[in-house]
RODO-2510 file (C-alpha; in nm, 4 decimals, decimal comma):
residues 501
     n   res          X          Y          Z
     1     x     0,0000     0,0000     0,0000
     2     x     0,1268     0,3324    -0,0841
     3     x     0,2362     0,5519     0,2372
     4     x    -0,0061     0,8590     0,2739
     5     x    -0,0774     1,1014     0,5118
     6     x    -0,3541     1,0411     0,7478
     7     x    -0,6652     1,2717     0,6177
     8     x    -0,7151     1,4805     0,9837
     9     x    -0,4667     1,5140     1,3013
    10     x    -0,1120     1,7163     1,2694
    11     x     0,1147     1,5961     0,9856
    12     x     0,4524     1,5742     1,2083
    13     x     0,4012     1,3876     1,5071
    14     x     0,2818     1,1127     1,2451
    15     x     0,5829     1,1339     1,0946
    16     x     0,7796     1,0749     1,3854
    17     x     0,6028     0,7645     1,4893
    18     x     0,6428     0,5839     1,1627
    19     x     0,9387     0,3873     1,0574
    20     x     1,2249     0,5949     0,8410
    21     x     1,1713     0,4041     0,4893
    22     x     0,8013     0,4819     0,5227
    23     x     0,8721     0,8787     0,6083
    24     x     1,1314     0,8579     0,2907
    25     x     0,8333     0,7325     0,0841
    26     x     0,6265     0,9508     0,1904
    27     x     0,8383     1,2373     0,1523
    28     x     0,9408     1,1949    -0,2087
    29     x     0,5802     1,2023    -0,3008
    30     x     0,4365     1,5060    -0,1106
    31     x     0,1955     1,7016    -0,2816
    32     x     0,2577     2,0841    -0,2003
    33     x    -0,0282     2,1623     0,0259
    34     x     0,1133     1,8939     0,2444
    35     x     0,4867     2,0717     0,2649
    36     x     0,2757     2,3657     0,3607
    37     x     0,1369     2,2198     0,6488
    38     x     0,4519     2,0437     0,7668
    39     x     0,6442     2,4183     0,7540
    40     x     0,3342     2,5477     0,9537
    41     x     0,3278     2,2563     1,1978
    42     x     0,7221     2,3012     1,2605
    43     x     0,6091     2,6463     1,4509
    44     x     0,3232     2,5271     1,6137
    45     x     0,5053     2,5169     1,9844
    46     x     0,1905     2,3255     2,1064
    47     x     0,2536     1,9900     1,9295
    48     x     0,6163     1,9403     2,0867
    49     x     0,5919     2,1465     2,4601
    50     x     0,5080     1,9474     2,7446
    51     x     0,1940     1,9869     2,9998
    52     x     0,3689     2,2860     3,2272
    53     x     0,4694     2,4641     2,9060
    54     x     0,1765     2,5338     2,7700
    55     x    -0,0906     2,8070     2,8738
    56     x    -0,3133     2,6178     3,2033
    57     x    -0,6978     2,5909     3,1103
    58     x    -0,9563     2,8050     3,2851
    59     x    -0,9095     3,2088     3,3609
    60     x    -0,6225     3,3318     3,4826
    61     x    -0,4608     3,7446     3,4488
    62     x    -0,1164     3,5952     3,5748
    63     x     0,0618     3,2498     3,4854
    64     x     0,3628     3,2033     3,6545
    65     x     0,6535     2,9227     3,5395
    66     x     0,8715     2,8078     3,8229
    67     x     1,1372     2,6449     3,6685
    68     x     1,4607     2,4881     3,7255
    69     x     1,8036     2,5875     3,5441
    70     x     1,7418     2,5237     3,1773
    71     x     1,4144     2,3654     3,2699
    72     x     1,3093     2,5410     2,9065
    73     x     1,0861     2,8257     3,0555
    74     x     1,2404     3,0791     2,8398
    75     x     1,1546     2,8835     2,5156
    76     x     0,7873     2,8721     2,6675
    77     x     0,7947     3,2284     2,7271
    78     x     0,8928     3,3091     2,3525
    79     x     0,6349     3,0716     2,2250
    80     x     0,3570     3,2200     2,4248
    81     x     0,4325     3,5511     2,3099
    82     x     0,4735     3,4801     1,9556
    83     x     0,1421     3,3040     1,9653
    84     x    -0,0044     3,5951     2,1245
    85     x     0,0939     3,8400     1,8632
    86     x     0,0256     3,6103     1,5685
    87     x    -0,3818     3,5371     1,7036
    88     x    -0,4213     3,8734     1,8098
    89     x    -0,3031     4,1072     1,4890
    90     x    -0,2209     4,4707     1,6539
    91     x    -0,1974     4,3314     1,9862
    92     x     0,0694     4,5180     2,2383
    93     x     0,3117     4,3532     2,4615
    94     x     0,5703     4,4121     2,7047
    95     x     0,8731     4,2169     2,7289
    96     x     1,0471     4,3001     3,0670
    97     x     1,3892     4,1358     3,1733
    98     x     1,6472     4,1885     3,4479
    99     x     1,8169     4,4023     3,2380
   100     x     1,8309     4,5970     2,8951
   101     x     2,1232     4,3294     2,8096
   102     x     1,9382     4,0297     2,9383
   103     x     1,6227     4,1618     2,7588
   104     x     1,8436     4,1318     2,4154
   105     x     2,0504     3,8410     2,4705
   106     x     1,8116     3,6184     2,6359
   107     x     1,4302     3,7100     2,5555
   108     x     1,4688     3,8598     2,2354
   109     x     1,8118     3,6759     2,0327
   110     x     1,9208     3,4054     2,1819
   111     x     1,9727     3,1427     1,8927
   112     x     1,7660     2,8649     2,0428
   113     x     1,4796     2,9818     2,2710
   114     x     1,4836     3,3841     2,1850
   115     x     1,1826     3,5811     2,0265
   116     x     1,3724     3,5587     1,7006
   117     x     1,4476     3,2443     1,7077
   118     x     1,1159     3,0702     1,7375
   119     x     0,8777     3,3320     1,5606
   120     x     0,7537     3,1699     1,1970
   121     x     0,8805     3,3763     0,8641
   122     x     0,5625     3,4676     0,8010
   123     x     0,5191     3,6746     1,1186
   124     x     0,7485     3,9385     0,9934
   125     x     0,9146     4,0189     1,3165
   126     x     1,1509     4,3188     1,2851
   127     x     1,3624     4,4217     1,5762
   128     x     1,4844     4,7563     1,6182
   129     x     1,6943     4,7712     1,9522
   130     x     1,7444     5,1355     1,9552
   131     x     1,3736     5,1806     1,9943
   132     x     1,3182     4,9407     2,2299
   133     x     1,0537     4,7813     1,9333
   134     x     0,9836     4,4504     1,8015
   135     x     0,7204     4,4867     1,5246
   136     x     0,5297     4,2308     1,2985
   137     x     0,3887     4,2360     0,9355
   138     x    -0,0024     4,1697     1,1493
   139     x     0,0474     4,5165     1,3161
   140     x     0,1090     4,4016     1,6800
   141     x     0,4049     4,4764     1,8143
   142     x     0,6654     4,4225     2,1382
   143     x     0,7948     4,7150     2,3495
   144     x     1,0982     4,5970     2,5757
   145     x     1,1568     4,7004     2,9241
   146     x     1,4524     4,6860     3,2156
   147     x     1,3358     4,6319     3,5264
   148     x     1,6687     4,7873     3,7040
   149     x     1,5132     5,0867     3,5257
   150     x     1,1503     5,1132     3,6904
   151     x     1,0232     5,4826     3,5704
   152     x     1,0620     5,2873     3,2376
   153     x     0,7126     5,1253     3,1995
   154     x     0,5505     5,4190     3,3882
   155     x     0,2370     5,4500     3,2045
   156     x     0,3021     5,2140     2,9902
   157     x    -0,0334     5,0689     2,8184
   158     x    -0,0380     4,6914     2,7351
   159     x    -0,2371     4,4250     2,6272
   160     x     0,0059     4,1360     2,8148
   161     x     0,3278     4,0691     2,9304
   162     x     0,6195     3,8282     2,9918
   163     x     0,8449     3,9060     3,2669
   164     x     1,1895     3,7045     3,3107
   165     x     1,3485     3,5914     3,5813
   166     x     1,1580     3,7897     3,8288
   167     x     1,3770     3,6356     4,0864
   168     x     1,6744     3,8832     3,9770
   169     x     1,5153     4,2022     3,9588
   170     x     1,6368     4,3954     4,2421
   171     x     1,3543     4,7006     4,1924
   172     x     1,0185     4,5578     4,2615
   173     x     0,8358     4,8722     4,1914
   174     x     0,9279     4,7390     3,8074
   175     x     0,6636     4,4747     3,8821
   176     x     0,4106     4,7125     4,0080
   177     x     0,4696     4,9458     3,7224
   178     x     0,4617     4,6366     3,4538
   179     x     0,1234     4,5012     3,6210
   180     x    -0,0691     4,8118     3,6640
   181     x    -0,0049     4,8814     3,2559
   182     x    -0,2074     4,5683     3,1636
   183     x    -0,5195     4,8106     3,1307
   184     x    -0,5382     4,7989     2,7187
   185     x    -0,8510     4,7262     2,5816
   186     x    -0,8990     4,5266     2,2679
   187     x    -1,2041     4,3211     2,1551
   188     x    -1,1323     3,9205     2,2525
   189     x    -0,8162     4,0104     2,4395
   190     x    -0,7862     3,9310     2,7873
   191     x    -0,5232     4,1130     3,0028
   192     x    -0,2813     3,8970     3,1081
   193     x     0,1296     3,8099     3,2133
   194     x     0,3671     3,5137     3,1695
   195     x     0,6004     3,4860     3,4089
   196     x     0,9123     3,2656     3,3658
   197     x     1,1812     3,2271     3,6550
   198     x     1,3889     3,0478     3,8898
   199     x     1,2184     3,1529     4,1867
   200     x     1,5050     3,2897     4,4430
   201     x     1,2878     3,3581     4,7831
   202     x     1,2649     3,7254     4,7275
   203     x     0,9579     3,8888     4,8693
   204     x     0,8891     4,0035     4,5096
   205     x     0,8410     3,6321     4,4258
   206     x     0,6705     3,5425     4,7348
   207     x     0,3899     3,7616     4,6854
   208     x     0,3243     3,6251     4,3236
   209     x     0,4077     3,3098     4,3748
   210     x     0,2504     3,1955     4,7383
   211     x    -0,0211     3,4738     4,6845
   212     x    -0,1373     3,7503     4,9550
   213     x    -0,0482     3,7247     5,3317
   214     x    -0,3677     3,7536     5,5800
   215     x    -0,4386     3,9432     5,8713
   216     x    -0,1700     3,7805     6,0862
   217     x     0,1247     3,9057     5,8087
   218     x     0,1280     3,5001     5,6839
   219     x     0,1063     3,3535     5,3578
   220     x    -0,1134     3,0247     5,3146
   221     x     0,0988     2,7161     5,2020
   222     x     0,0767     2,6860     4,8500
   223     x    -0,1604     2,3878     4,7611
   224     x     0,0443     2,1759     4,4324
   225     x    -0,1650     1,9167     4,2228
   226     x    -0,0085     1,7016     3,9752
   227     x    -0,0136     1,8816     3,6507
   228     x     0,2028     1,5767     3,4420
   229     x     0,2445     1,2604     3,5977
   230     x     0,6514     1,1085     3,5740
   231     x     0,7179     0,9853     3,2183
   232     x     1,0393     0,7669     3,2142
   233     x     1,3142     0,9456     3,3705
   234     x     1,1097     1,2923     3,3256
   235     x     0,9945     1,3955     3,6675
   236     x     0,6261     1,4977     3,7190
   237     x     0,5620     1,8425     3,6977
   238     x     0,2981     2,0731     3,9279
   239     x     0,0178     2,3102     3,9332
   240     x    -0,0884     2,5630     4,1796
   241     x    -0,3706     2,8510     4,2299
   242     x    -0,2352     3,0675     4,5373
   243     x    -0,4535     3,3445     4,4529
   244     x    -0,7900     3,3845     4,2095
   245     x    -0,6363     3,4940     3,8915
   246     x    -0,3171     3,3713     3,9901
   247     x    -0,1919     2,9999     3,7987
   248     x     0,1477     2,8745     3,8828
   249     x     0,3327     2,5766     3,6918
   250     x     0,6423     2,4315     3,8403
   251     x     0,8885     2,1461     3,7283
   252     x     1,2585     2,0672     3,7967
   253     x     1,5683     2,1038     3,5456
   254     x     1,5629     1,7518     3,5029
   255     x     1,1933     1,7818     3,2920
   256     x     1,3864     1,9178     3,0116
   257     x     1,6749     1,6788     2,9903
   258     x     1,6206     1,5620     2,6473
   259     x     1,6656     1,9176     2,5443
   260     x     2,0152     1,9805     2,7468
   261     x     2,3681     1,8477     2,7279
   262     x     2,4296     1,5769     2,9889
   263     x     2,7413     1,7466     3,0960
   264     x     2,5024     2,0473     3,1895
   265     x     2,2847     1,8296     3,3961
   266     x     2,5998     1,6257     3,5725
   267     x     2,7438     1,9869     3,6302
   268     x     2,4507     2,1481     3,7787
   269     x     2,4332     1,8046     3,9928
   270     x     2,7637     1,7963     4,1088
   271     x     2,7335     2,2027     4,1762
   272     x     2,4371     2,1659     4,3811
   273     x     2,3852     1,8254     4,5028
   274     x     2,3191     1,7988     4,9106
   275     x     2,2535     2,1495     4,9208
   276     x     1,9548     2,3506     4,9709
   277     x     2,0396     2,5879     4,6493
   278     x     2,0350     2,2545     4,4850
   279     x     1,6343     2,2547     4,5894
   280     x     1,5637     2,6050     4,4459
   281     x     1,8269     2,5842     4,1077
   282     x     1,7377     2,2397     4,0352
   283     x     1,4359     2,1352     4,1416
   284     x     1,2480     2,4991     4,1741
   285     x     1,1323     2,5275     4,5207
   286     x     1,0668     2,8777     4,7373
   287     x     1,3408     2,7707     5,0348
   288     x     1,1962     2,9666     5,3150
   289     x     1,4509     3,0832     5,5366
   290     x     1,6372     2,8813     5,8186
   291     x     1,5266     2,9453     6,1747
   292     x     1,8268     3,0190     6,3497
   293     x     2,0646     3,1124     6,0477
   294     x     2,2488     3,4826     6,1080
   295     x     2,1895     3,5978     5,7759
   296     x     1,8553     3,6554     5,5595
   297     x     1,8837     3,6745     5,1527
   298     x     1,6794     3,9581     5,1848
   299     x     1,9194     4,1071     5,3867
   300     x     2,2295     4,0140     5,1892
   301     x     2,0133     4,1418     4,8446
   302     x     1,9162     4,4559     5,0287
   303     x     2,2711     4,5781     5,0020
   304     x     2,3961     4,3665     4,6845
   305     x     2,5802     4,5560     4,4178
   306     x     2,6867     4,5013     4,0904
   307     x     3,0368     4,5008     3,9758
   308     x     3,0192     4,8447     3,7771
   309     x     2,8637     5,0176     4,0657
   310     x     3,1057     4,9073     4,3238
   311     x     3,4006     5,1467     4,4802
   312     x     3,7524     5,1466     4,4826
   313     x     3,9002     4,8561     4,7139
   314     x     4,1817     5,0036     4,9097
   315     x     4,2535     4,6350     5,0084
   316     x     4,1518     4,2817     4,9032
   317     x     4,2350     3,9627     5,0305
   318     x     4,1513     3,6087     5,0051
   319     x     4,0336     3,4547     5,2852
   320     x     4,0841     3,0853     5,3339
   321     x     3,9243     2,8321     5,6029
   322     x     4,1525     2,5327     5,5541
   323     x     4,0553     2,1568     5,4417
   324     x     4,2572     1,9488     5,6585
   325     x     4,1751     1,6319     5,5052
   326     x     4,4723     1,4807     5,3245
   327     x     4,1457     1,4165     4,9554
   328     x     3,9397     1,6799     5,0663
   329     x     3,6584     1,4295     5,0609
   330     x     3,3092     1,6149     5,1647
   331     x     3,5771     1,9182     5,3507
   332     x     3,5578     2,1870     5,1219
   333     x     3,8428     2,4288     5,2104
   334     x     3,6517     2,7779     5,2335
   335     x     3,8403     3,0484     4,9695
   336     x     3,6497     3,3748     4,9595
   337     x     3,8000     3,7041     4,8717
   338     x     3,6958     4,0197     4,9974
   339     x     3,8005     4,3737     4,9751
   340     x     3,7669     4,6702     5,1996
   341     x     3,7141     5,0656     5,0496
   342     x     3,4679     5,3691     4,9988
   343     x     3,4757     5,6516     5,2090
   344     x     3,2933     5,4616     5,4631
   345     x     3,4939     5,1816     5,4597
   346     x     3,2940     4,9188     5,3934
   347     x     3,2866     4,5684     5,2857
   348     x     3,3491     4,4041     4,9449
   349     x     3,2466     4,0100     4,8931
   350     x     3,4283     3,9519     4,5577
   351     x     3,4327     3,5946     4,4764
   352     x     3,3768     3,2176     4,6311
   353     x     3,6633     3,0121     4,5236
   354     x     3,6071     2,7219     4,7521
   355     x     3,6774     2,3975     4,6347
   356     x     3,7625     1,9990     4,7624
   357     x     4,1062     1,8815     4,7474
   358     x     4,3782     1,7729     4,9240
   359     x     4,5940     2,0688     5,1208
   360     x     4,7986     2,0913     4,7935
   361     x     4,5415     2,1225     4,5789
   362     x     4,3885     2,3836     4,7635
   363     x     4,7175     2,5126     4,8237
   364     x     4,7882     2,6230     4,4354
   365     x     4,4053     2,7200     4,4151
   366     x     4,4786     2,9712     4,6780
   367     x     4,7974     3,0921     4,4727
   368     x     4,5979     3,1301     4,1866
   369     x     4,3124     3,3227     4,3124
   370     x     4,5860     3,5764     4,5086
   371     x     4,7267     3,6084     4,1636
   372     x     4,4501     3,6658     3,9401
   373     x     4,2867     3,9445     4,2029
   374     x     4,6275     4,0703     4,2293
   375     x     4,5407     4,0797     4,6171
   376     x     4,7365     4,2446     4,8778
   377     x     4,7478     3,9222     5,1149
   378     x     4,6190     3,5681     5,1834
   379     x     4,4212     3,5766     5,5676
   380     x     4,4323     3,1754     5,7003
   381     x     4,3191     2,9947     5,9888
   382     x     4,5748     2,8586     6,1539
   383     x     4,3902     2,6353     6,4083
   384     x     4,5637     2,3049     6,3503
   385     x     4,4003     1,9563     6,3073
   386     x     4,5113     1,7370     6,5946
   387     x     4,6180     1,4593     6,3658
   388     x     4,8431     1,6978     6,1831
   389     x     4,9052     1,9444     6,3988
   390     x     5,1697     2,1634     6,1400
   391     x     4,9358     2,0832     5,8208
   392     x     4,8788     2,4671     5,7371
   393     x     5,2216     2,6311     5,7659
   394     x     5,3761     2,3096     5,5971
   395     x     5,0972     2,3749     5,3004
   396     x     5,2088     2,6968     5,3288
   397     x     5,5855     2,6414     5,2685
   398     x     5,5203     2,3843     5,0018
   399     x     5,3030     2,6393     4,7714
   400     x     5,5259     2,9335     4,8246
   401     x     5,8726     2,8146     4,9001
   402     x     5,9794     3,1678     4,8779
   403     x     5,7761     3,3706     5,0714
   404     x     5,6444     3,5759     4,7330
   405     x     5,2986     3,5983     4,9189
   406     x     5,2108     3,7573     5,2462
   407     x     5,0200     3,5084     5,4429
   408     x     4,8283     3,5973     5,7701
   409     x     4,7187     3,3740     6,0446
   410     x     4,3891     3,4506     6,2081
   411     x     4,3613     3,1732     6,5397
   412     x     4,0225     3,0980     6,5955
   413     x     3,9969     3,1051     6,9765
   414     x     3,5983     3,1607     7,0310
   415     x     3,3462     2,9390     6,9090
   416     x     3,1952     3,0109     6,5394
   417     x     2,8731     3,1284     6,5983
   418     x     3,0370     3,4260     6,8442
   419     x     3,2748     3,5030     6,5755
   420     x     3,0237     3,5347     6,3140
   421     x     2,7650     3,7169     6,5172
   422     x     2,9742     4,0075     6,4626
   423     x     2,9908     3,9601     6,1054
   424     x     2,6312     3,9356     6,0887
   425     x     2,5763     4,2734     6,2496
   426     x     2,7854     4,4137     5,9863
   427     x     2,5927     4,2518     5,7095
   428     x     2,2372     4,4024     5,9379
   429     x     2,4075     4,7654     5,9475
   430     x     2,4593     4,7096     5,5847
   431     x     2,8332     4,7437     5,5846
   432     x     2,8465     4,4646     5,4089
   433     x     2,8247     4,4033     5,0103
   434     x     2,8220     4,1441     4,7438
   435     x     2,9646     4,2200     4,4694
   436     x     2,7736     4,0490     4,1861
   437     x     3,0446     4,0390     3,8212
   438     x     2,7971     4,0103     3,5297
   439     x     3,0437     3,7575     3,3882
   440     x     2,9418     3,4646     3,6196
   441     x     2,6210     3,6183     3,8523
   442     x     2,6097     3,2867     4,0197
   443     x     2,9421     3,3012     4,1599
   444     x     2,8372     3,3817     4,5345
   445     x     2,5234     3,1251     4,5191
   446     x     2,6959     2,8437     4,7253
   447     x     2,8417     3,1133     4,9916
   448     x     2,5034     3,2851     5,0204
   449     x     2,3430     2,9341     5,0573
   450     x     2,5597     2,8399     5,3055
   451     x     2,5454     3,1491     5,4668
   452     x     2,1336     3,1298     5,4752
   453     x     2,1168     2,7821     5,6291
   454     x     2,3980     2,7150     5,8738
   455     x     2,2411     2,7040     6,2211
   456     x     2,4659     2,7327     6,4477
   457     x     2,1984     2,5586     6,7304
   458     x     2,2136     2,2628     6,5107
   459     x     2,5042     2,0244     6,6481
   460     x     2,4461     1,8362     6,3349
   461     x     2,5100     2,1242     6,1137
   462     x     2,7925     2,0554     5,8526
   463     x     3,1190     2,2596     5,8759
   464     x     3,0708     2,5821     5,7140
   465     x     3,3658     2,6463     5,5497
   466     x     3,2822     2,9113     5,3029
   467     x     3,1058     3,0893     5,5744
   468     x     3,4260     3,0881     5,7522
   469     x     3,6243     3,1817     5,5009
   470     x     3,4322     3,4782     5,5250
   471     x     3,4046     3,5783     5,9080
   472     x     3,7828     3,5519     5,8931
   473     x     3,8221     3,8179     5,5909
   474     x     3,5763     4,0168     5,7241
   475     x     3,6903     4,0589     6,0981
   476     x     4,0526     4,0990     5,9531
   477     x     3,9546     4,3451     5,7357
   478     x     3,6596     4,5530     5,9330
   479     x     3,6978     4,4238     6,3166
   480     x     4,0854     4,4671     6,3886
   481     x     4,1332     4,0744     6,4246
   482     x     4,4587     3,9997     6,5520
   483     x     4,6916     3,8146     6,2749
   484     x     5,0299     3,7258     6,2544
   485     x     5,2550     3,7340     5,9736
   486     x     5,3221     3,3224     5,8737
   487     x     5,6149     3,2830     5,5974
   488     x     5,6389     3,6353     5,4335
   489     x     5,7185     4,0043     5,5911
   490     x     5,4146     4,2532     5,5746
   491     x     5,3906     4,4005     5,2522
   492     x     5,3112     4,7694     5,2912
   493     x     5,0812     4,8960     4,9912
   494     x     4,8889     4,7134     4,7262
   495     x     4,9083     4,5834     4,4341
   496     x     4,7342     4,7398     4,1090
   497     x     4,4186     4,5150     4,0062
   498     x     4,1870     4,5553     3,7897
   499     x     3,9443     4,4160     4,0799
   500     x     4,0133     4,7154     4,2587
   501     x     3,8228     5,0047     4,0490
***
């Protein structure tokens, strides 16, 4: 019998579930209205997207997708949009991102999931970055917004929106501003926003994503059902209402696995695994925040700074909270560098180097760091392990035989939570900033993780060494911490470095 296509249901997915010399029958025999349908078919996003990537049924002004890492909710948001503006000829839309640089690269041109990217020819999408415009051949059109730049959609007027990685924007009156401008009226449109994030625990999130707090200031526990049962080695994904015209679809990085390099997923897993980051970058849960634990990210965010906005360092150092474990198995040895400047003198959290090794190995890691921040000196615990009671000065010696690096001992004589108390108080006075280099914005995630969930009540609490790499910087730098010199003299002055200014 001669291969044919089936006379109703979508042309593609029957292709793909027929055997190859069928499909290269069938092929060389199209008829042209069929080729037409396959092109048209190849945009339809709602043949290939899973369950949680797809608009939820029943009414709803705001959808919200809480997604892992590379869980694909950027590709959904494109879709969406380009669907909106192809049914809905003159329609007007907002596309707000993080930034006016994450807004380009990400939303509108990345190669794979950007507006670009996934809009059909005969859309006739035209970008024009200098005016902030994306317009199609149908007459609607996209308008695209920073949210570090809130005054920006004042009084704006919009049909919908799709708002990025709401968990980075650091003004939420760009929210307010982007939801009061849904107020455009069009015949047959409804009002509405995507939302596509990782959801960091921000209050911003919070209130759109676990809906309104009652009269006691508390927020309802957010009620999930089963949106897509597990397929294979696809996790199930979930769906939640937390307020009436509020729909929220959540699934973990691990969903979208046929869509990502392995060595992305083993990566991310080895990055995050056993830690509670792991929970909100991976698997896209709201973390709520530790009872007991001396720091609050909303505390830490409330004084974050980018890289371009930060002062002059006088000083920087890297602070290191030694492994002594000859592999470094499960010891991370703590390597944080900090810096100290402005005319108030405060606080610079630069980088988190930390790492697992044996003392050599974190040795030449701590070399390396000094070296590439050009810093003026290495600050090092020198409270020795018992079982090798000389393990950090012989370290020491055997990474820098000739005393080319200042090294300074901080002894830890008070218990940790005392000593980081008074860190903590620094970090509440807001003395105390991360630095955030738009190069590799996750850089601090592990530190401010740990830093978020150590409880110091907890006797079964694991070692945290990043943490301590910190305190020790930060008391050296800021609190007048007594320190000796280890190997080298003190070097008087610093060193020119580009991390500096």
């Amino acid at each position: 019998m001669r291969a044919a296509f089936p006379e109703v249901g979508p042309l593609l997915p029957y292709l793909a579930s027929m055997p190859g010399a069928f499909v290269d029958e069938l092929l060389r025999t199209i008829a042209l209205e069929d080729c037409a349908e396959l092109e048209k078919e190849r945009f339809n996003w709602r043949l290939w997207a899973r369950a949680e990537q797809v608009p939820p049924p029943g009414q709803w002004r705001i959808w919200g997708m809480q997604a892992g890492r590379g869980g694909g909710k950027t590709c959904a948001g494109s879709h969406l949009v380009v669907e909106w503006l192809e049914d809905n000829p003159g329609v007007r839309i907002g596309i707000f991102g993080p930034t006016a640089a994450k807004v380009r690269d990400v939303m509108v041109e990345d190669q794979d999931s950007g507006l670009l990217a996934v809009s059909p020819p005969w859309l006739g999408m035209k970008y024009e970055p200098s005016k902030r415009r994306i317009s199609c051949a149908n007459g609607s059109r996209c308008i695209t917004y920073s949210a570090d730049s809130p005054d920006q959609s004042r009084g704006a007027n919009l049909h919908k929106l799709w708002a990025d990685e709401v968990g980075e924007w650091t003004e939420p009156e760009s929210w307010s501003n982007a939801d009061m401008a849904l107020r455009k009226a069009k015949d047959g449109i409804q009002p509405q926003a995507a939302i596509t994030t990782t959801p960091r625990p921000t209050e911003l999130i919070r209130s759109i994503f676990q809906g309104p707090k009652d009269e006691n200031d508390k927020r309802s526990p957010v009620k999930w059902d089963m949106l897509r049962p597990p397929m294979g080695d696809i996790p199930a994904s979930w769906i939640a209402r937390p307020a009436q015209d509020t729909v929220i679809t959540r699934w973990s990085t691990r969903a979208n696995s046929a869509n990502v390099a392995e060595d992305f997923l083993r990566r991310m897993s080895e990055k995050y695994a056993g830690s509670r980051l792991g929970r909100q970058e991976l698997e896209a849960e709201i973390l709520d925040d530790v009872a007991g634990a001396l720091w609050k990210l909303a505390t830490i965010d409330g004084s974050r700074m980018g890289l371009d906005d930060c002062p002059r360092r006088e000083r920087l150092v890297v602070c290191v909270d030694p492994s002594h474990r000859e592999g470094g198995d499960g010891d991370a040895c703590g390597i944080v560098v900090v810096g100290l400047g402005g005319p108030s003198r405060h606080g610079f959290v630069m980088a988190d180097c930390s790492m697992s090794g044996s003392p050599m190995a974190w040795g030449s890691r701590v070399i390396k760091v000094y070296d590439d921040f050009r810093a003026d000196a290495v600050v090092i615990e020198d409270n020795e392990s018992p079982k090798r009671p000389h393990q950090v000065r012989d370290t020491v010696a055997a990474v820098d035989p000739g005393g080319r690096i200042r090294w300074v001992t901080v002894h830890s004589s008070r218990d940790k939570k005392t000593r980081a108390d008074a860190v903590a108080a620094l970090y509440e006075a807001g003395r105390v900033h991360h630095v955030t280099d738009p190069k590799d914005p996750q850089n601090l995630a592990l530190l401010e993780d740990e830093m978020t969930s150590w409880d110091p009540s907890d006797p079964n609490a694991p070692s945290p060494n990043r943490l301590d790499a910190l305190v020790h910087g930060l008391r050296y730098l800021m609190l007048g911490e007594q320190q000796s010199a280890v190997v080298s003299p003190v070097v008087v002055g610093s060193r020119p470095s580009p991390w500096r200014s």
